[in-house]
N, C-alpha and C positions, 0 to 999 in steps of 0.2 A: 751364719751358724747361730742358734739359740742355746743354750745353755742354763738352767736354772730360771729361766723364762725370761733369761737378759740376751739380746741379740749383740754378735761380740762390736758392731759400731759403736751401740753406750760405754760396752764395759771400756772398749778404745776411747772414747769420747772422755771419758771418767779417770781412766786411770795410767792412760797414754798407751795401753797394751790391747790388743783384740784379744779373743780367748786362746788360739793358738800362741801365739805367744807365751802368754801367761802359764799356759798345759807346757810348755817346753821348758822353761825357769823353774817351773814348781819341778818337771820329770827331773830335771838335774841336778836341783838342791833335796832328793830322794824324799819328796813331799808324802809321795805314797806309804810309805812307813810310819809318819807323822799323826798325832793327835791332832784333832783339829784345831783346838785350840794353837797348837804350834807355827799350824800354816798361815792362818790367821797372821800369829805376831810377825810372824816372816816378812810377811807381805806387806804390814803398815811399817816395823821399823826399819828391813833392811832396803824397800822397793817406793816406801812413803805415799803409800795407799791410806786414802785416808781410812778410819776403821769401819765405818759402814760398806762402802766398796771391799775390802779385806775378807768381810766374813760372805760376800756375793762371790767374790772369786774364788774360794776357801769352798762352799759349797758348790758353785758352778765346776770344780775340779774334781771334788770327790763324787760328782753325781756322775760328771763323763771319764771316771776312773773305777766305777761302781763301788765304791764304798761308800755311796752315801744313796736311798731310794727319792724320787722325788715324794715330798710332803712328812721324810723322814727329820727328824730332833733328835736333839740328845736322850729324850727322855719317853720318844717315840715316836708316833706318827703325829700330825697335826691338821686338822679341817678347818680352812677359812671358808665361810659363807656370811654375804653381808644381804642386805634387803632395805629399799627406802620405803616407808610407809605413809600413807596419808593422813597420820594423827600424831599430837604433839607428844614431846619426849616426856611428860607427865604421864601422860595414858600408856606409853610404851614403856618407861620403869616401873610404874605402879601393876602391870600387866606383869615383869619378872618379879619385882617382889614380895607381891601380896599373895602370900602361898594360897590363899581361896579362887582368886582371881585365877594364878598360876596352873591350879589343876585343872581348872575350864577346857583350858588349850593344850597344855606340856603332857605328855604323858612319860616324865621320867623321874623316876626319884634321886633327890638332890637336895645339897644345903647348902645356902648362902651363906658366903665364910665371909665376905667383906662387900659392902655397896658406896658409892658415892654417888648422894641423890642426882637423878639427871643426868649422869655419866657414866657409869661403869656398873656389874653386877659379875662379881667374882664366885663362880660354883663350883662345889664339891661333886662329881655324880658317884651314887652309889656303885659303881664298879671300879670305881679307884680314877680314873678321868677328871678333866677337871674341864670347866669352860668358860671361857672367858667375853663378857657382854660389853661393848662400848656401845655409846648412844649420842650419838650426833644429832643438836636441831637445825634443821633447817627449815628456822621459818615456826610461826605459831602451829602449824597444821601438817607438818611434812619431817618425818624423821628417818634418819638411816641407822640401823642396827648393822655393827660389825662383830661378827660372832667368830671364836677360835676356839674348837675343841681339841685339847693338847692328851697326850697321853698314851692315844691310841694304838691298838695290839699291831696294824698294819696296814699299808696301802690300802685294801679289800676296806678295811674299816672303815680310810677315811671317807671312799665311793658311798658305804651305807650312810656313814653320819650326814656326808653333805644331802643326800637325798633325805634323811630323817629331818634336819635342820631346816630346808627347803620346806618339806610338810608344813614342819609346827609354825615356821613363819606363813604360811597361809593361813593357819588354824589361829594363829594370837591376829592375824588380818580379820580374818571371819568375827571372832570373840570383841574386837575391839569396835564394831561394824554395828553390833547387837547396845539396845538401849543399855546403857548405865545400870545397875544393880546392886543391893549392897551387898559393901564385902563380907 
């Protein structure tokens, strides 16, 4: 059985329980009524799950108790889509945050609320979303973007954003592709 995209041998592997198991302690200790945050604590202080496993079980339980959708948060829905590129992690932050450069390829309005050169690119988008850029080098010439757009209204959303995301990382591939230009 899968579960929150964990098959229950890890979650067993990990925390000495399969998912059955786990679904039958959480159904007895009336998990189901429970804040998530609760089930959580339940599971690291009273079971000594460590806390990363804690919050996999915690969601692996409320997803197969349906109070939780999958790619659902607290705060909404949430899109991961990553991409490795064949150009260094200069050309690829300079590409999110040179807003000249930026509009070549992105077509979203947004505001960079926080960057770390070469690492990270923290975004506002103007529908209240927000998105979040990591930038991985691997290697002078070869980078991977891990992109998480948080916020979102629902499942349906997050289908469109990963396919919008999917786009614009072809379109910042094509833009990155094209001779140098100033900004």
């Amino acid at each position: 059985m899968k579960t929150a995209g964990i098959c229950s041998d890890s979650v067993k592997a990990r925390t000495g329980r399969g998912w059955d198991e786990w679904f039958a302690i959480l159904d007895a200790a009336g998990a189901v009524e429970l804040p998530h945050k609760e089930i959580a604590v339940l599971l690291h202080r009273e079971h000594g799950i460590a806390a990363w496993w804690a919050q996999s079980v915690t969601v692996g339980y409320e997803q197969a108790r349906g109070l939780r959708q999958v790619h659902q948060q607290p705060g909404g829905f949430t899109a991961n889509i990553s991409r490795t590129l064949p150009y260094s992690a200069e050309a690829v932050y300079d590409a999110f945050t040179n807003a000249r450069r930026r509009n070549r390829w992105l077509c979203l309005a947004l505001k960079i609320t926080t960057s770390t050169p070469l690492k990270s690119v923290r975004i506002a988008a103007a529908d209240g979303t927000r998105v979040d850029v990591n930038i991985y080098p691997k290697g002078p010439s070869k980078t991977t973007i891990q992109l998480q757009h948080e916020k979102l209204a629902s499942a349906d959303e997050v289908q469109r954003m990963k396919i919008y995301w999917a786009g614009a990382f072809d379109a910042l591939k094509s833009h990155l592709a094209q001779k140098p230009s100033p900004a």
